[in-house]
CHARMM internal coordinates of N, CA and C (Angstrom, degrees):
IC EDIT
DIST 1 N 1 CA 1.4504
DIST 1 CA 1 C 1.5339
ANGL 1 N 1 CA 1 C 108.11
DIST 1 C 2 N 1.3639
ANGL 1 CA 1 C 2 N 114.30
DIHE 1 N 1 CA 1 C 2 N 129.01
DIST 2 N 2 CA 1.3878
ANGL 1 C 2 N 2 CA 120.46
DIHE 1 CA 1 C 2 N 2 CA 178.68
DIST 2 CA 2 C 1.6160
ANGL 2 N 2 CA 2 C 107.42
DIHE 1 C 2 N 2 CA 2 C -47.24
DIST 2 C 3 N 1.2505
ANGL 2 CA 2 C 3 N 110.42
DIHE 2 N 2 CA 2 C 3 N 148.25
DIST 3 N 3 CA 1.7825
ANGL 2 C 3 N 3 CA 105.75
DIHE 2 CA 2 C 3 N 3 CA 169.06
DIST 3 CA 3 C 1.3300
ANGL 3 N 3 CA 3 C 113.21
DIHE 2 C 3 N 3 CA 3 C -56.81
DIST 3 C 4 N 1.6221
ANGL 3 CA 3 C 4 N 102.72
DIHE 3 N 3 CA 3 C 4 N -55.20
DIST 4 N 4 CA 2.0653
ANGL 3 C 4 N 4 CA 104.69
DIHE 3 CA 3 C 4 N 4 CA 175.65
DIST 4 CA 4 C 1.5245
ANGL 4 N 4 CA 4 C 114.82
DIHE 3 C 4 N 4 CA 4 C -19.89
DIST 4 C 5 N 1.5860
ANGL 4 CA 4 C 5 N 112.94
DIHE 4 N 4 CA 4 C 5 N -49.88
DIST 5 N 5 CA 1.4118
ANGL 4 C 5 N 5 CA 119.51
DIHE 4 CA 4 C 5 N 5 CA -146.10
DIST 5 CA 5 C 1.7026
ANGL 5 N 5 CA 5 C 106.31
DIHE 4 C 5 N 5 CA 5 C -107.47
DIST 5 C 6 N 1.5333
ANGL 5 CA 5 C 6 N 127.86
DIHE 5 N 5 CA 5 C 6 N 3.00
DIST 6 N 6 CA 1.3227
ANGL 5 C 6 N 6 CA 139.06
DIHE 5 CA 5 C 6 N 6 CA 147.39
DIST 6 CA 6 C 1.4803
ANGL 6 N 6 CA 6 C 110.28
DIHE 5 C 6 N 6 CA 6 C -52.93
DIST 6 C 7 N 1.5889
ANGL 6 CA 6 C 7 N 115.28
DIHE 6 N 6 CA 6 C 7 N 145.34
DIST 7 N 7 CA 1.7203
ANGL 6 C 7 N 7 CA 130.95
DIHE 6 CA 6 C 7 N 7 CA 172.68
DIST 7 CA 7 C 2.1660
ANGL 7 N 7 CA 7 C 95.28
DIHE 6 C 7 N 7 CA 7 C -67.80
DIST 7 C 8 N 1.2161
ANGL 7 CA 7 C 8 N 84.77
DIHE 7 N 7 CA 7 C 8 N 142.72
DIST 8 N 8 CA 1.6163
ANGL 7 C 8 N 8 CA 91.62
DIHE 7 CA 7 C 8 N 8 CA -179.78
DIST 8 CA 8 C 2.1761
ANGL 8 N 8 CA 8 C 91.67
DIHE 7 C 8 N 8 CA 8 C -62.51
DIST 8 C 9 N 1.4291
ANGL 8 CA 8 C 9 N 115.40
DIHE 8 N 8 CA 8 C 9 N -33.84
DIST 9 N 9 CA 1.4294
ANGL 8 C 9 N 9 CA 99.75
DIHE 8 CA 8 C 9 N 9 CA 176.33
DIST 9 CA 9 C 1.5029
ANGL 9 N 9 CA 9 C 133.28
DIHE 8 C 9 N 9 CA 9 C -77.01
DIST 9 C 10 N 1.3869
ANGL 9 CA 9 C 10 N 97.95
DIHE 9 N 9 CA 9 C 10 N 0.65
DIST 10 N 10 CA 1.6968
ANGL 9 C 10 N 10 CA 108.73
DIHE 9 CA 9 C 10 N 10 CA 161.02
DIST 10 CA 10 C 1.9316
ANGL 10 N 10 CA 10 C 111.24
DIHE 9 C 10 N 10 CA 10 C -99.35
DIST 10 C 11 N 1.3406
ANGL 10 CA 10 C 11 N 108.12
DIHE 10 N 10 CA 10 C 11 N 12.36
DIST 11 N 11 CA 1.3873
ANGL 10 C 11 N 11 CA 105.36
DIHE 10 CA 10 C 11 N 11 CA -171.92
DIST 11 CA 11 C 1.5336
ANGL 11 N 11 CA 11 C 82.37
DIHE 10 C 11 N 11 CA 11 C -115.79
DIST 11 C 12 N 0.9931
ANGL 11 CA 11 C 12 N 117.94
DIHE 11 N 11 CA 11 C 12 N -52.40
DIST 12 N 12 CA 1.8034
ANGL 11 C 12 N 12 CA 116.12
DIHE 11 CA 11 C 12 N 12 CA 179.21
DIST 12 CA 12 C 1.7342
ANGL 12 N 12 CA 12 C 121.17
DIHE 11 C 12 N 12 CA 12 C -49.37
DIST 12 C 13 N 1.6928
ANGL 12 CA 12 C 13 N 111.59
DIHE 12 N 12 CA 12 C 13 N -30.01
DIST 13 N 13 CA 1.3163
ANGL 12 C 13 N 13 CA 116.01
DIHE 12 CA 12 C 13 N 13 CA -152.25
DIST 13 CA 13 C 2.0209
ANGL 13 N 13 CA 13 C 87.37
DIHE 12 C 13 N 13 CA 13 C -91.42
DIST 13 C 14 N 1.2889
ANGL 13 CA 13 C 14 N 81.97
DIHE 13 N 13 CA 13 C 14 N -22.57
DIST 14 N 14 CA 2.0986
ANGL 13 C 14 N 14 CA 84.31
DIHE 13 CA 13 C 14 N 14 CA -175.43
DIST 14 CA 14 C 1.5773
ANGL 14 N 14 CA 14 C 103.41
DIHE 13 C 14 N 14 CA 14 C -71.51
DIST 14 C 15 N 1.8355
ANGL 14 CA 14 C 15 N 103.39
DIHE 14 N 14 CA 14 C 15 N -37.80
DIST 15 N 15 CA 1.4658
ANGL 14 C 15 N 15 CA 83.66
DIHE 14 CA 14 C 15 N 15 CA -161.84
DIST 15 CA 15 C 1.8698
ANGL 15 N 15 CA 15 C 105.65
DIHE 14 C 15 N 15 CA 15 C -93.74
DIST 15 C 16 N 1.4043
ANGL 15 CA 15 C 16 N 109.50
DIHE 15 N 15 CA 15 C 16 N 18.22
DIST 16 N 16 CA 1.2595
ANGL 15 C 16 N 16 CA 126.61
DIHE 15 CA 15 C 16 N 16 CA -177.32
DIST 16 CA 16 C 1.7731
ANGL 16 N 16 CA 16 C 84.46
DIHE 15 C 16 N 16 CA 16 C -74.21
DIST 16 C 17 N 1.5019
ANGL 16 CA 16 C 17 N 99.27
DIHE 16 N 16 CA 16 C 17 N -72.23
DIST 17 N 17 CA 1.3989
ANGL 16 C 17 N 17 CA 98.72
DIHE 16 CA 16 C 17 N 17 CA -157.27
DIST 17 CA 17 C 1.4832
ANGL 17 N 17 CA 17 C 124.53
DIHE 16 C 17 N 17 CA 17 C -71.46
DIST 17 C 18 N 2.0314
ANGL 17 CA 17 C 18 N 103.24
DIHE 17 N 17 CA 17 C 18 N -6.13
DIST 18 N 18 CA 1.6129
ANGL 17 C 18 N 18 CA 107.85
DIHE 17 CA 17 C 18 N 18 CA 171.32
DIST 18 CA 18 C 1.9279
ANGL 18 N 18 CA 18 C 96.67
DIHE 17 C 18 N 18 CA 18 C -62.11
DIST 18 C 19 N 1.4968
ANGL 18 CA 18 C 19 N 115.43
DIHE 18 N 18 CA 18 C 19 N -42.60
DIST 19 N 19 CA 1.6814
ANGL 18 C 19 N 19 CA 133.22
DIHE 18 CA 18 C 19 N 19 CA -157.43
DIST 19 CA 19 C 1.6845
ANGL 19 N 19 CA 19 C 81.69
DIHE 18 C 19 N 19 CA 19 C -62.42
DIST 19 C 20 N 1.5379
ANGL 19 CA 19 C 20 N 128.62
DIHE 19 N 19 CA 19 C 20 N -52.15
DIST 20 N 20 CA 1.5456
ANGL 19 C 20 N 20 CA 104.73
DIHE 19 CA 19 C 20 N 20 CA -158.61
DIST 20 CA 20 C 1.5208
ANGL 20 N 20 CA 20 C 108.66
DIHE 19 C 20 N 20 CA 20 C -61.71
DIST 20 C 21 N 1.8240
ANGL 20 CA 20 C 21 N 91.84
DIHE 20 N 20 CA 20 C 21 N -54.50
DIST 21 N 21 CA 1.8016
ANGL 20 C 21 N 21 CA 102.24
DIHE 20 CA 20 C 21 N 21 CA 179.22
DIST 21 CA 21 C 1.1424
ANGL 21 N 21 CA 21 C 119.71
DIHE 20 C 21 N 21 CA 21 C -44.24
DIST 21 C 22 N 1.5154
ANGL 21 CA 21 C 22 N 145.30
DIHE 21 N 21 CA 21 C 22 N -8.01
DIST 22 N 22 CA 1.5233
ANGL 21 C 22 N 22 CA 163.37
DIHE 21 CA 21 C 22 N 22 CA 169.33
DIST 22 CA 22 C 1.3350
ANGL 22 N 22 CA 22 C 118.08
DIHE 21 C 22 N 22 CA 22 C -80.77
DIST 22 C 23 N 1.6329
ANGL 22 CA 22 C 23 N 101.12
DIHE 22 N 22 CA 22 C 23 N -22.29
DIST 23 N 23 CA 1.3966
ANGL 22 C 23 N 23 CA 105.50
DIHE 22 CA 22 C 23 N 23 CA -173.05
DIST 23 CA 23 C 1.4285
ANGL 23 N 23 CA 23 C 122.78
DIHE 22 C 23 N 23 CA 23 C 69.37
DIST 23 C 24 N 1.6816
ANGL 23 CA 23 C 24 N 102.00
DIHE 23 N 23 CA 23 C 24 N 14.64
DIST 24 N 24 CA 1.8379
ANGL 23 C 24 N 24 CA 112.46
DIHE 23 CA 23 C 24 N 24 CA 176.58
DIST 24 CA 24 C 1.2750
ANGL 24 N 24 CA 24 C 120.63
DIHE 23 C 24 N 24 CA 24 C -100.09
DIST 24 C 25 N 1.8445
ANGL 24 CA 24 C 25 N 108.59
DIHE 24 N 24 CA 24 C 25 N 78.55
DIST 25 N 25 CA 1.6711
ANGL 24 C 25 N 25 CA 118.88
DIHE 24 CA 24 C 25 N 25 CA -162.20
DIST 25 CA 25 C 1.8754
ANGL 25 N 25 CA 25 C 106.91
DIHE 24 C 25 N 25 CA 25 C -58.69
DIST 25 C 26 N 1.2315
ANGL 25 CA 25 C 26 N 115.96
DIHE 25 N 25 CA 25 C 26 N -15.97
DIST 26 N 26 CA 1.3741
ANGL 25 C 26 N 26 CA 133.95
DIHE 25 CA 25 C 26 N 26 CA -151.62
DIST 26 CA 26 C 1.0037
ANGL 26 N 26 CA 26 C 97.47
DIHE 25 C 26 N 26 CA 26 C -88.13
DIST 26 C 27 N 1.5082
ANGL 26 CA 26 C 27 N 125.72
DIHE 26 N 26 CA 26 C 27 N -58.60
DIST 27 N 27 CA 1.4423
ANGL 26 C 27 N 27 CA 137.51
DIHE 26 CA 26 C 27 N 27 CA 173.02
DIST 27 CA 27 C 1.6701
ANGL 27 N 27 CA 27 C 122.75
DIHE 26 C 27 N 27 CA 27 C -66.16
DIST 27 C 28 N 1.1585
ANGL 27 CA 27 C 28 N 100.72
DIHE 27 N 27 CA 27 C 28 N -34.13
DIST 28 N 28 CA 1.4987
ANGL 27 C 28 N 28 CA 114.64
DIHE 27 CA 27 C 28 N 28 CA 174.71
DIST 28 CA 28 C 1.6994
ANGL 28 N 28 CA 28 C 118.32
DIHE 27 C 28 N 28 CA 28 C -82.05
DIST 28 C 29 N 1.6028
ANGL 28 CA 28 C 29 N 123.97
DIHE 28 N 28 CA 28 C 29 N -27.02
DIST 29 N 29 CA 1.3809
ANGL 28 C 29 N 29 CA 124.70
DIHE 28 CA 28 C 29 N 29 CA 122.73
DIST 29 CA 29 C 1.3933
ANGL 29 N 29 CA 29 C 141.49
DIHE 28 C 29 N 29 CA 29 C -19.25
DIST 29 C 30 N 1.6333
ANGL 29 CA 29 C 30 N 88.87
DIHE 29 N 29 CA 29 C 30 N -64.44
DIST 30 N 30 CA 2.0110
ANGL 29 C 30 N 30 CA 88.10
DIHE 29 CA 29 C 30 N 30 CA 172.09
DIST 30 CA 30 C 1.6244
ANGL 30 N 30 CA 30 C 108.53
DIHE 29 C 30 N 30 CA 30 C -87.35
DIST 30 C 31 N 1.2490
ANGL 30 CA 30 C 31 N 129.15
DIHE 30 N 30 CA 30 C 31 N -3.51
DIST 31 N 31 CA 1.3910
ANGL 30 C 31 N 31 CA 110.35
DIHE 30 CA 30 C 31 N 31 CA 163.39
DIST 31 CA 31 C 1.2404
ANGL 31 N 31 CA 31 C 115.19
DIHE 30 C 31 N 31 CA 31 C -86.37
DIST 31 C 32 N 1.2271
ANGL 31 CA 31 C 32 N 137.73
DIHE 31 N 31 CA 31 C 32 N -18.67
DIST 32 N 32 CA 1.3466
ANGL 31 C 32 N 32 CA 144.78
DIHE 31 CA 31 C 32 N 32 CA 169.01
DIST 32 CA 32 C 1.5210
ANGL 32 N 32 CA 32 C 100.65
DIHE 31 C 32 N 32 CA 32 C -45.26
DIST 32 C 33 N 1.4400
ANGL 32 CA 32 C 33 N 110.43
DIHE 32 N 32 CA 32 C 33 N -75.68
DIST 33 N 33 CA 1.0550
ANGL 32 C 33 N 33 CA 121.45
DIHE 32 CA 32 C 33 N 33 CA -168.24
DIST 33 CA 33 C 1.5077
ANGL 33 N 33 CA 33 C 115.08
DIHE 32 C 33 N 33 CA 33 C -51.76
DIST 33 C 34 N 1.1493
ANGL 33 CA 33 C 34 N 101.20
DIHE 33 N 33 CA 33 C 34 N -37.67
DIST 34 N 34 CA 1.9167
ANGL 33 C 34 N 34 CA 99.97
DIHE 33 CA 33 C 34 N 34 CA 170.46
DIST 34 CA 34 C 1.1393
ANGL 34 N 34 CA 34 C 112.13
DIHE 33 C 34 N 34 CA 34 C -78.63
DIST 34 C 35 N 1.4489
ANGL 34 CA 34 C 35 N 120.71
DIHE 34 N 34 CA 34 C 35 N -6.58
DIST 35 N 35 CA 1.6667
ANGL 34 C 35 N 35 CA 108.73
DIHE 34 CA 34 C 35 N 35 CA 163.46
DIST 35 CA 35 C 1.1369
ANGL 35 N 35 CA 35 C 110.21
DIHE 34 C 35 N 35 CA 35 C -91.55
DIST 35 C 36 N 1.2579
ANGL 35 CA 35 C 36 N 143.04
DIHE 35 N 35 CA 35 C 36 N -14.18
DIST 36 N 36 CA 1.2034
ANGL 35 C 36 N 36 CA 139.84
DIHE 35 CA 35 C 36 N 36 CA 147.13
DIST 36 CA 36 C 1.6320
ANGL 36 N 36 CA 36 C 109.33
DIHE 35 C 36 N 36 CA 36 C -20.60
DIST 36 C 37 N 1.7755
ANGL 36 CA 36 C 37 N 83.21
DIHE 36 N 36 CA 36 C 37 N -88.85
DIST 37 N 37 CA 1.6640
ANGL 36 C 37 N 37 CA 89.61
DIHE 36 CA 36 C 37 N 37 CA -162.73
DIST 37 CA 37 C 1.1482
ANGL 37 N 37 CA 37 C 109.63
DIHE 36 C 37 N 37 CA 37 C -49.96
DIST 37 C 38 N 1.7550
ANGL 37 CA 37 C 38 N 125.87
DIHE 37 N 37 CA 37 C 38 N -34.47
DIST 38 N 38 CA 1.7664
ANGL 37 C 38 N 38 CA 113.57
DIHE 37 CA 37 C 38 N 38 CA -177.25
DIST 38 CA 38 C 1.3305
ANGL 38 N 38 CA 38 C 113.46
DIHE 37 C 38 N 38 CA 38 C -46.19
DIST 38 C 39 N 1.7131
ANGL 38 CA 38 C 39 N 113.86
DIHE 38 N 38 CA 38 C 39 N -40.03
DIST 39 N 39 CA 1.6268
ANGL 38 C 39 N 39 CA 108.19
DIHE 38 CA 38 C 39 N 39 CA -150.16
DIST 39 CA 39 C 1.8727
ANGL 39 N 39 CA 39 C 94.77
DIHE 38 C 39 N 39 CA 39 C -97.97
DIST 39 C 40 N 1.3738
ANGL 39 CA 39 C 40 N 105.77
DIHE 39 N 39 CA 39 C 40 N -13.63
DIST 40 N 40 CA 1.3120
ANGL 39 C 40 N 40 CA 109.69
DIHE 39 CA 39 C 40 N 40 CA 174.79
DIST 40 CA 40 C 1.8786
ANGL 40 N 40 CA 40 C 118.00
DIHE 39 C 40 N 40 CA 40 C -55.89
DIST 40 C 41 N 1.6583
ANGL 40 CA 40 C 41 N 112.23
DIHE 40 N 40 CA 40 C 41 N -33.70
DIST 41 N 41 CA 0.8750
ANGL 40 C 41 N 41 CA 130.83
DIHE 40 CA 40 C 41 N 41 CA -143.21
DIST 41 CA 41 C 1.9300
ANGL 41 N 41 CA 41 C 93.69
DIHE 40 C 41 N 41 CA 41 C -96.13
DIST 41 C 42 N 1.0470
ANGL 41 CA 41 C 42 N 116.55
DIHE 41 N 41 CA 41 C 42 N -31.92
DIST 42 N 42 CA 1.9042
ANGL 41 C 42 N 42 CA 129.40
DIHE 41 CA 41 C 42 N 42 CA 163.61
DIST 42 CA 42 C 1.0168
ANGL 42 N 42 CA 42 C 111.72
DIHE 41 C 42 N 42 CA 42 C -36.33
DIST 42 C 43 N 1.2297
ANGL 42 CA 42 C 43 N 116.30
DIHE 42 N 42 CA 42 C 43 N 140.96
DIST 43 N 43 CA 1.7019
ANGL 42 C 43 N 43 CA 109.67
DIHE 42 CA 42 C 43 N 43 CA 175.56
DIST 43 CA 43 C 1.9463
ANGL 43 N 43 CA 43 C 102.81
DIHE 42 C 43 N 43 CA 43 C -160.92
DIST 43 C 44 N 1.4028
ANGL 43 CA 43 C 44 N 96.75
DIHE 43 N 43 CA 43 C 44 N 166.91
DIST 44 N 44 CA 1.3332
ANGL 43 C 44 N 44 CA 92.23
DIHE 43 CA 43 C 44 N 44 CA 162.94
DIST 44 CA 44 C 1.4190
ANGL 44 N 44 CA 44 C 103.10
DIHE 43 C 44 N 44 CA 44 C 95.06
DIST 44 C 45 N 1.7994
ANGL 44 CA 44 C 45 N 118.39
DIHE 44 N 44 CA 44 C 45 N -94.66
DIST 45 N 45 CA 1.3056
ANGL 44 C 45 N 45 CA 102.49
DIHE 44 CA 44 C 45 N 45 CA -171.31
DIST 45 CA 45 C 2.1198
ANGL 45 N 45 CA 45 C 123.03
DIHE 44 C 45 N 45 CA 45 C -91.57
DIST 45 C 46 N 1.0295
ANGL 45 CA 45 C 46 N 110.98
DIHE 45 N 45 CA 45 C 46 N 170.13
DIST 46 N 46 CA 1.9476
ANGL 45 C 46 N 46 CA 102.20
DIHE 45 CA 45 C 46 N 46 CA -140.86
DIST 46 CA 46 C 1.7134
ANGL 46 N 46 CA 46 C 79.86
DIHE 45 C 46 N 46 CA 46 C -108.91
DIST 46 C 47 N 1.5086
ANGL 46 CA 46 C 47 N 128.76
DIHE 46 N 46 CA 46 C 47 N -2.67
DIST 47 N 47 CA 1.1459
ANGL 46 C 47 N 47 CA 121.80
DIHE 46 CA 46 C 47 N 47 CA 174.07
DIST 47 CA 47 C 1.3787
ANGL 47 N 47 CA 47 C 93.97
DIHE 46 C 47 N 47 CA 47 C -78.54
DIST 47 C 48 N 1.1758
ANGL 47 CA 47 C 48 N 146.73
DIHE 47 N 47 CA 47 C 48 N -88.69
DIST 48 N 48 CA 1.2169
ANGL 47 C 48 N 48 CA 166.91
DIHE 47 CA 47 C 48 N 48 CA 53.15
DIST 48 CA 48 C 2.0270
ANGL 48 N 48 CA 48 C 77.42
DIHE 47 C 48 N 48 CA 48 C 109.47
DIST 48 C 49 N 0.9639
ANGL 48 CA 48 C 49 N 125.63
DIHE 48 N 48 CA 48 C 49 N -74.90
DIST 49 N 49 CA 1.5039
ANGL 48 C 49 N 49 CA 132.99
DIHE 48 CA 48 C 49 N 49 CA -163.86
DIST 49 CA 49 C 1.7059
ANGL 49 N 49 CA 49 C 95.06
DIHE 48 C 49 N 49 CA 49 C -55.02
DIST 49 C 50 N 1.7297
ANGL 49 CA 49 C 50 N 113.29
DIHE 49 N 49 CA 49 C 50 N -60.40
DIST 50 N 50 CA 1.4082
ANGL 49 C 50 N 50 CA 106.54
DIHE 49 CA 49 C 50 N 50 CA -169.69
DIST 50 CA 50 C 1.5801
ANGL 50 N 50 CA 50 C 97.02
DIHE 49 C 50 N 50 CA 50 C -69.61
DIST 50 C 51 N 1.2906
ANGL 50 CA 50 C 51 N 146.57
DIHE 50 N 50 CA 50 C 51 N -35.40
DIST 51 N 51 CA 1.4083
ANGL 50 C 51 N 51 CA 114.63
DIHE 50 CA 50 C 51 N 51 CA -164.56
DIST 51 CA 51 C 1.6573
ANGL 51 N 51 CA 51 C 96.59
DIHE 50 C 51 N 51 CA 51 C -77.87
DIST 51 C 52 N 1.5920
ANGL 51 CA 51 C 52 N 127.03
DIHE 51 N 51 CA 51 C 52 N -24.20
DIST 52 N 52 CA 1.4216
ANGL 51 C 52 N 52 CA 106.14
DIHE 51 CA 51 C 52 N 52 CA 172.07
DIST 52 CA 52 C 1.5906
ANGL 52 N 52 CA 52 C 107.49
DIHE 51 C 52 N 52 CA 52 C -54.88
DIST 52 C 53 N 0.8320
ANGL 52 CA 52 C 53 N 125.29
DIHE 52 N 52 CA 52 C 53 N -72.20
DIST 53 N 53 CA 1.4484
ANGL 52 C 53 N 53 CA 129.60
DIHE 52 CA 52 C 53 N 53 CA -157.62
DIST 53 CA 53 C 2.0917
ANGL 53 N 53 CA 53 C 110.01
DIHE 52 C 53 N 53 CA 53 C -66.70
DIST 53 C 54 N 1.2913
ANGL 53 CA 53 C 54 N 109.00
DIHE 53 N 53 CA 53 C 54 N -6.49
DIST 54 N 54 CA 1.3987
ANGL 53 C 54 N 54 CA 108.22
DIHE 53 CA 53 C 54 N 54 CA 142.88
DIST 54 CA 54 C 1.6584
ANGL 54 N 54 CA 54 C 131.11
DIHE 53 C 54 N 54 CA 54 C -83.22
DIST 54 C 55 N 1.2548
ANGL 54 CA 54 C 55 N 102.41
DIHE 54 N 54 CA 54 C 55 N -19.70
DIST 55 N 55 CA 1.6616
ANGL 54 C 55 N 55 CA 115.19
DIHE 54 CA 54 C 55 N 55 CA -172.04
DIST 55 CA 55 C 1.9976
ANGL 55 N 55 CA 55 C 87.04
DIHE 54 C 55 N 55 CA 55 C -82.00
DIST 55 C 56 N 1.2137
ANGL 55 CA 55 C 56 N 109.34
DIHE 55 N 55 CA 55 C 56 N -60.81
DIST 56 N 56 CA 1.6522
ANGL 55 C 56 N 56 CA 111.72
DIHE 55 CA 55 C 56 N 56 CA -166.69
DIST 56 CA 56 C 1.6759
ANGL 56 N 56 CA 56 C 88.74
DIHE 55 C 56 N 56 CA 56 C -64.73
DIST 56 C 57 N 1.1637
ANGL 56 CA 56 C 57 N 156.30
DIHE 56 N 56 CA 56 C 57 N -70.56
DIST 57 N 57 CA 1.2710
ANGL 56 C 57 N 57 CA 159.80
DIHE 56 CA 56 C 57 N 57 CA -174.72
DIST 57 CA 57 C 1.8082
ANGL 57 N 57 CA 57 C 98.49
DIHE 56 C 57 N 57 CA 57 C -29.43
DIST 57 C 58 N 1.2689
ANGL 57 CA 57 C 58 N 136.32
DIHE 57 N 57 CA 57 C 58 N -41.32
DIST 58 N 58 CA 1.5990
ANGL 57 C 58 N 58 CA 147.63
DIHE 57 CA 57 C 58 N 58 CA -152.35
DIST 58 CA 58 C 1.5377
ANGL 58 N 58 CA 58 C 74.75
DIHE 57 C 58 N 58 CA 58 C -104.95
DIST 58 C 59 N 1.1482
ANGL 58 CA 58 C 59 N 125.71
DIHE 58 N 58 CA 58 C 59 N -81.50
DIST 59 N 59 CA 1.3062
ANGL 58 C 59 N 59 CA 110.57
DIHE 58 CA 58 C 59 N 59 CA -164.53
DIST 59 CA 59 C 1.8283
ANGL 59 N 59 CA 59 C 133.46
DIHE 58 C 59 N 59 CA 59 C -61.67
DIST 59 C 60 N 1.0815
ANGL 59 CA 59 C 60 N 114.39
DIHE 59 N 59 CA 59 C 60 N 1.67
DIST 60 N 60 CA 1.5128
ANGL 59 C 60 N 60 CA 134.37
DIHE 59 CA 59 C 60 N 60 CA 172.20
DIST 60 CA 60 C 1.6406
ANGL 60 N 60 CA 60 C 94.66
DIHE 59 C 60 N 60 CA 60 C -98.07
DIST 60 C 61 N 1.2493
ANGL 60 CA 60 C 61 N 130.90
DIHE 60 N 60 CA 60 C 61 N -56.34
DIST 61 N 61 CA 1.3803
ANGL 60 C 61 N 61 CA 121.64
DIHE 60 CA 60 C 61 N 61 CA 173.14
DIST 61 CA 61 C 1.5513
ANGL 61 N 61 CA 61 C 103.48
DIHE 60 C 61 N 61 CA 61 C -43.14
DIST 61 C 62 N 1.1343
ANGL 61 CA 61 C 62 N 118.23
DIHE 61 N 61 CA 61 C 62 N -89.86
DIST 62 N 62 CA 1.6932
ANGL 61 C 62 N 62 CA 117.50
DIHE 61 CA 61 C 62 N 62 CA -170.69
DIST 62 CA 62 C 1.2490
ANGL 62 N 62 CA 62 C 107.96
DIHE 61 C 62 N 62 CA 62 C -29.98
DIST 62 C 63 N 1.2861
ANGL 62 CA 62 C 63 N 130.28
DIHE 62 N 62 CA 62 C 63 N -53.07
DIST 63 N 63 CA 1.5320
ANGL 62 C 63 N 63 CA 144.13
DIHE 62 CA 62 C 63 N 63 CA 179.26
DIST 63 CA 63 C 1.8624
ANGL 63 N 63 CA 63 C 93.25
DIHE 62 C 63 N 63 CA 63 C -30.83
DIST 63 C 64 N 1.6410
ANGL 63 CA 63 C 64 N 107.98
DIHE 63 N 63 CA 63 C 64 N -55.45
DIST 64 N 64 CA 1.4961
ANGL 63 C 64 N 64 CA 95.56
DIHE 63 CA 63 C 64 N 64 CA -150.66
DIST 64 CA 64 C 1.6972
ANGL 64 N 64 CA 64 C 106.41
DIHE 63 C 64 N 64 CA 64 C -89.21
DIST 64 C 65 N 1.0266
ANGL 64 CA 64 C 65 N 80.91
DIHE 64 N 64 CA 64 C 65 N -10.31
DIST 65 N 65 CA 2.0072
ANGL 64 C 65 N 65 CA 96.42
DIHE 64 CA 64 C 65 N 65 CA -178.06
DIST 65 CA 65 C 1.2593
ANGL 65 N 65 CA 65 C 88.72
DIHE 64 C 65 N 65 CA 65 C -69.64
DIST 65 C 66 N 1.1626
ANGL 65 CA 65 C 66 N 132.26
DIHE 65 N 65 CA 65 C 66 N -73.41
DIST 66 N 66 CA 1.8565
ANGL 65 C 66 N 66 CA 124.52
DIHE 65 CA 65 C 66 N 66 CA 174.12
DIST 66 CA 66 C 1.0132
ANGL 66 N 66 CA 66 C 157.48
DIHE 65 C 66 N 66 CA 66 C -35.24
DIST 66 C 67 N 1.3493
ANGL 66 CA 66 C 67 N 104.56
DIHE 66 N 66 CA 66 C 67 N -24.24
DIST 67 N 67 CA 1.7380
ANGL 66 C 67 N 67 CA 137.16
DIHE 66 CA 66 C 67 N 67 CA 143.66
DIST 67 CA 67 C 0.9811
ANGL 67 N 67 CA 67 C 97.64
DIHE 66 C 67 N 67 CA 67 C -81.27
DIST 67 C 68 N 1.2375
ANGL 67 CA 67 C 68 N 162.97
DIHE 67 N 67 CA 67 C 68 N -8.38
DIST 68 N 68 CA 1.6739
ANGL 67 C 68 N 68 CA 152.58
DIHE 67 CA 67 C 68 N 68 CA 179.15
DIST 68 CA 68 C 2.0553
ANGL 68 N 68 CA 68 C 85.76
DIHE 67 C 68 N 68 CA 68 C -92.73
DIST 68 C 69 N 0.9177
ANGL 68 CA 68 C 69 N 122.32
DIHE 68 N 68 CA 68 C 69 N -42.18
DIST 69 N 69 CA 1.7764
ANGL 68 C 69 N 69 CA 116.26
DIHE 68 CA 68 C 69 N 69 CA -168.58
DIST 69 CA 69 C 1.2367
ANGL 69 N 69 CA 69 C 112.64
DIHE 68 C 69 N 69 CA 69 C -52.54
END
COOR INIT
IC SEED 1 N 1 CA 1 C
IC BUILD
């Protein structure tokens, strides 16, 4: 899939996990948080809700595994 045509919250969750693999907890903090509000901002369909809240769930895991290094 072209990059153009990816959700900005599958472009955030990559560069979440490029920020852990970098060892940049600081940066990987504020992308969290902007994946928040991206996936916060979905509405409507409940497929669409559980894969947000599995994508933010995967990315808070890695988050804590990285501060554990």
């Amino acid at each position: 899939m072209p990059d153009q045509d990816r959700r900005l919250s599958d472009k955030i969750i990559t560069a979440h996990a490029q920020a852990c693999g970098e060892g940049k907890m600081d940066v990987a903090e504020a992308l969290l948080k902007a994946l928040e509000v991206d996936l916060s901002t979905i509405g409507g369909n409940k497929t669409e809700n559980r894969e947000a809240t599995e994508q933010l769930e995967a990315a808070f895991e890695l988050h804590e595994r990285s501060l554990a290094q």
